[in-house]
C-alpha positions in Angstrom: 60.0 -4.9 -39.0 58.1 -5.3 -41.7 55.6 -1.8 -41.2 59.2 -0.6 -40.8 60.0 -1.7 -44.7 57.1 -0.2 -45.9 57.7 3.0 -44.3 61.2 3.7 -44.2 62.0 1.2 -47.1 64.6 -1.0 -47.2 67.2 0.7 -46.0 65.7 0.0 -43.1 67.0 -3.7 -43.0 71.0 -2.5 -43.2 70.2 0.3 -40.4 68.9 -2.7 -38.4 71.9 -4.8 -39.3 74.4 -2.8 -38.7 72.9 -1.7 -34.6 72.7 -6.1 -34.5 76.2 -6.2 -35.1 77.3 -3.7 -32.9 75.2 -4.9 -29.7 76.6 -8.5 -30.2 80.2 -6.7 -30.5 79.5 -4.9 -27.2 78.1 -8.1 -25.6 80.8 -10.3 -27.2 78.6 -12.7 -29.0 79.8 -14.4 -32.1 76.5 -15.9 -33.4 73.2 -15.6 -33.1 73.2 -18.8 -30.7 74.8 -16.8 -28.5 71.4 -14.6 -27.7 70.1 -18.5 -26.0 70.2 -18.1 -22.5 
C-alpha cells in the first residue's frame, strides 16, 4: 500500500476504500470483524 501512495498518490487510499466496501457489500460483512474466520 504504501509503494502504492507513492506512486499513484493518495488517491490511491479512496480507490482502495471504495473496492473494500464493495467486497464486504457482496460478502455481507458489516465490520471488519467480520473478515475473522
Amino acid at each position: 500500500v504504501c509503494t502504492g501512495v507513492m506512486m499513484h498518490g493518495y488517491g490511491l487510499v479512496k480507490q482502495l476504500c471504495a473496492e473494500l466496501k464493495d467486497f464486504m457489500r457482496k460478502h455481507n460483512f458489516s465490520s471488519i470483524d467480520d473478515f475473522k474466520g
